[in-house]
N, C-alpha and C positions, 0 to 999 in steps of 0.2 A: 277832678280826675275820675273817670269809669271804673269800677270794678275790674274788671279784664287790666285795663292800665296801672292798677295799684299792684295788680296780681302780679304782670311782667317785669315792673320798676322791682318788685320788692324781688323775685327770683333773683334778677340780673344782677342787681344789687347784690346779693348772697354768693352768688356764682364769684362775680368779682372778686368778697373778700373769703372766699372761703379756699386757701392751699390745698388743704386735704381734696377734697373732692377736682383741684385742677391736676392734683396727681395721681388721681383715680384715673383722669382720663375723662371722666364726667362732662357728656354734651348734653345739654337739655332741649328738645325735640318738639317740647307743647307744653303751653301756660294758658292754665282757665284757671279761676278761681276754686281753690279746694284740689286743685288735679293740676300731676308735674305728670311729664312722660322726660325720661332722660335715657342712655345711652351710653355705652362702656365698652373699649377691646380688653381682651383680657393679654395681658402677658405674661411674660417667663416669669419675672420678680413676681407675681402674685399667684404663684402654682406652689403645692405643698409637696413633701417629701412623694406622696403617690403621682405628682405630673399631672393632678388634679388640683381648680382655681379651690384656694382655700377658702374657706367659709365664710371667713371674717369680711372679706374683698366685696362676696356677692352680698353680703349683710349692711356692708359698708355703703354698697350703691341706693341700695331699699334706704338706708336709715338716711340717706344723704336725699334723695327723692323725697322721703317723710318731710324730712325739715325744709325743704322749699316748697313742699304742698300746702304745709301748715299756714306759713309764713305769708299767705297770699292777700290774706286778710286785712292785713294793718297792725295787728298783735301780735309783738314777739309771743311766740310759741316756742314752747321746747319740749324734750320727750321726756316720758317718765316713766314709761312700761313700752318695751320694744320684745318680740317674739318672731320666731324666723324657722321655718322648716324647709326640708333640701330633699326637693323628691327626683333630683337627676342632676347629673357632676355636668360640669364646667371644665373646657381643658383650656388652652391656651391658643389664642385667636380668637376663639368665639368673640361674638359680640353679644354683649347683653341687656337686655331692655327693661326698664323699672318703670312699672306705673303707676302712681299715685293717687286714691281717690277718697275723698273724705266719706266716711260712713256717718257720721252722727257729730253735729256739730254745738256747743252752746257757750256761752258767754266765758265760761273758764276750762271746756275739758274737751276736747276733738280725739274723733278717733278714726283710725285711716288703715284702710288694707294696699299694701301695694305688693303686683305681681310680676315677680322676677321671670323672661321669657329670653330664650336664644332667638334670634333673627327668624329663624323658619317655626316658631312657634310652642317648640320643649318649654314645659315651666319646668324652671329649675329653683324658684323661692316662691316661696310663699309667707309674706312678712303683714304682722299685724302693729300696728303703732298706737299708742296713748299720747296725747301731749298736753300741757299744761298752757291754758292762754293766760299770760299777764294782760296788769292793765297798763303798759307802756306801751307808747307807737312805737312803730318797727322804722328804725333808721340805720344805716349803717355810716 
Protein backbone atom coordinates (compact mmCIF):
# COMPACT_ATOMS: atom_id res chain seq x y z
CA UNK A 1 0.00 0.00 0.00
CA UNK A 2 1.28 3.78 -1.05
CA UNK A 3 1.59 6.36 1.37
CA UNK A 4 -1.36 8.49 -0.20
CA UNK A 5 -3.45 5.00 0.24
CA UNK A 6 -2.64 4.28 3.87
CA UNK A 7 -3.29 8.19 4.38
CA UNK A 8 -7.08 7.73 2.73
CA UNK A 9 -7.85 4.06 4.17
CA UNK A 10 -6.94 5.37 7.52
CA UNK A 11 -9.13 9.00 7.16
CA UNK A 12 -12.05 6.92 5.83
CA UNK A 13 -11.75 4.70 8.30
CA UNK A 14 -11.89 7.34 11.15
CA UNK A 15 -14.67 9.35 9.28
CA UNK A 16 -16.64 5.99 9.43
CA UNK A 17 -16.13 5.32 13.14
CA UNK A 18 -16.15 8.61 14.25
CA UNK A 19 -20.34 9.94 15.47
CA UNK A 20 -19.14 13.21 16.70
CA UNK A 21 -17.59 14.56 13.61
CA UNK A 22 -20.81 12.84 11.39
CA UNK A 23 -22.81 15.19 13.57
CA UNK A 24 -20.67 18.06 13.01
CA UNK A 25 -21.52 17.69 9.54
CA UNK A 26 -17.83 17.00 8.70
CA UNK A 27 -17.11 16.17 4.91
CA UNK A 28 -13.50 15.62 4.13
CA UNK A 29 -12.50 17.34 0.73
CA UNK A 30 -8.39 16.27 0.53
CA UNK A 31 -6.14 13.40 1.91
CA UNK A 32 -2.36 13.63 1.45
CA UNK A 33 -0.25 12.32 3.91
CA UNK A 34 0.23 14.83 7.09
CA UNK A 35 -2.83 17.13 5.37
CA UNK A 36 -6.74 16.67 5.90
CA UNK A 37 -8.81 19.57 4.18
CA UNK A 38 -12.50 18.92 5.52
CA UNK A 39 -15.76 20.98 5.54
CA UNK A 40 -18.71 22.04 7.64
CA UNK A 41 -22.44 24.02 7.44
CA UNK A 42 -22.87 25.70 10.35
CA UNK A 43 -26.37 25.54 11.89
CA UNK A 44 -29.03 26.91 14.30
CA UNK A 45 -28.09 24.02 17.06
CA UNK A 46 -24.55 25.14 16.96
CA UNK A 47 -25.03 29.04 17.47
CA UNK A 48 -24.55 30.73 21.01
CA UNK A 49 -26.89 32.93 23.03
CA UNK A 50 -25.31 36.11 20.59
CA UNK A 51 -26.56 34.15 17.08
CA UNK A 52 -22.94 33.56 16.71
CA UNK A 53 -21.34 29.63 15.88
CA UNK A 54 -20.01 28.97 19.16
CA UNK A 55 -16.42 28.40 19.66
CA UNK A 56 -16.28 25.09 20.82
CA UNK A 57 -18.22 23.78 17.05
CA UNK A 58 -15.37 25.90 15.05
CA UNK A 59 -12.59 24.20 17.49
CA UNK A 60 -14.35 21.15 17.15
CA UNK A 61 -13.99 21.06 13.27
CA UNK A 62 -9.91 21.99 13.71
CA UNK A 63 -9.45 19.39 16.33
CA UNK A 64 -11.53 16.76 14.25
CA UNK A 65 -9.30 17.76 10.90
CA UNK A 66 -6.10 17.49 13.50
CA UNK A 67 -6.94 13.93 14.35
CA UNK A 68 -7.32 12.65 10.78
CA UNK A 69 -4.20 14.72 9.56
CA UNK A 70 -2.24 13.05 12.25
CA UNK A 71 -3.63 9.60 11.65
CA UNK A 72 -2.39 9.37 8.11
CA UNK A 73 0.63 7.75 8.98
CA UNK A 74 0.00 4.38 10.28
CA UNK A 75 0.38 5.44 14.13
CA UNK A 76 -2.50 6.09 16.36
CA UNK A 77 -1.96 9.60 17.13
CA UNK A 78 -3.70 11.58 19.66
CA UNK A 79 -3.64 15.24 20.86
CA UNK A 80 -2.00 16.41 23.82
CA UNK A 81 -1.72 20.20 23.52
CA UNK A 82 -4.53 21.87 21.34
CA UNK A 83 -4.83 25.95 21.07
CA UNK A 84 -7.32 27.96 18.91
CA UNK A 85 -7.89 31.72 18.37
CA UNK A 86 -11.06 33.33 16.79
CA UNK A 87 -10.05 36.35 14.78
CA UNK A 88 -13.85 36.66 13.01
CA UNK A 89 -17.40 35.08 14.15
CA UNK A 90 -19.32 32.54 12.39
CA UNK A 91 -23.06 32.83 11.99
CA UNK A 92 -25.31 30.32 10.84
CA UNK A 93 -25.07 28.90 7.32
CA UNK A 94 -21.73 29.74 6.76
CA UNK A 95 -19.66 26.99 5.57
CA UNK A 96 -16.54 26.26 7.02
CA UNK A 97 -13.14 25.05 5.87
CA UNK A 98 -10.40 23.40 8.07
CA UNK A 99 -6.92 22.64 6.93
CA UNK A 100 -4.67 20.58 8.23
CA UNK A 101 -1.05 20.42 7.66
CA UNK A 102 1.84 18.81 9.60
CA UNK A 103 4.57 21.23 10.76
CA UNK A 104 7.24 19.09 12.24
CA UNK A 105 6.93 15.58 12.35
CA UNK A 106 9.17 12.62 14.39
CA UNK A 107 8.81 9.19 15.57
CA UNK A 108 6.69 10.05 18.80
CA UNK A 109 5.59 13.92 18.71
CA UNK A 110 3.70 15.75 15.36
CA UNK A 111 2.69 18.95 15.43
CA UNK A 112 0.07 20.54 13.04
CA UNK A 113 -1.35 24.09 12.33
CA UNK A 114 -4.70 24.01 10.76
CA UNK A 115 -6.59 27.08 9.42
CA UNK A 116 -10.19 27.50 10.10
CA UNK A 117 -11.68 29.71 6.53
CA UNK A 118 -15.44 30.72 5.52
CA UNK A 119 -16.03 29.61 1.76
CA UNK A 120 -14.91 33.14 0.31
CA UNK A 121 -11.78 33.08 2.40
CA UNK A 122 -12.50 35.06 6.19
CA UNK A 123 -10.12 33.17 8.63
CA UNK A 124 -12.06 32.76 11.28
CA UNK A 125 -9.57 29.91 13.55
CA UNK A 126 -6.56 29.68 13.82
CA UNK A 127 -5.68 26.35 15.72
CA UNK A 128 -2.28 24.93 16.57
CA UNK A 129 -2.05 20.92 17.57
CA UNK A 130 0.39 18.78 19.58
CA UNK A 131 -0.05 15.08 19.26
CA UNK A 132 1.38 12.14 20.81
CA UNK A 133 2.42 9.13 18.15
CA UNK A 134 2.27 5.56 19.80
CA UNK A 135 3.84 2.73 18.83
CA UNK A 136 0.45 0.75 17.76
CA UNK A 137 -0.81 0.43 14.01
CA UNK A 138 -3.85 2.48 13.34
CA UNK A 139 -6.74 0.17 12.75
CA UNK A 140 -10.11 0.63 13.45
Amino acid sequence: MTNQELAEKNVRDMVDNDPYSRWLGIQVLEITPGKVKAKMSVRNDMLNAFRVCHGGVTFALADSVLAFSCNTHGKISVSIEASMAYPNPVYEGDVIIASAEEQSSTEKIGIYNVSVKKENGTLVGVFRGVVYRTKKEFSV
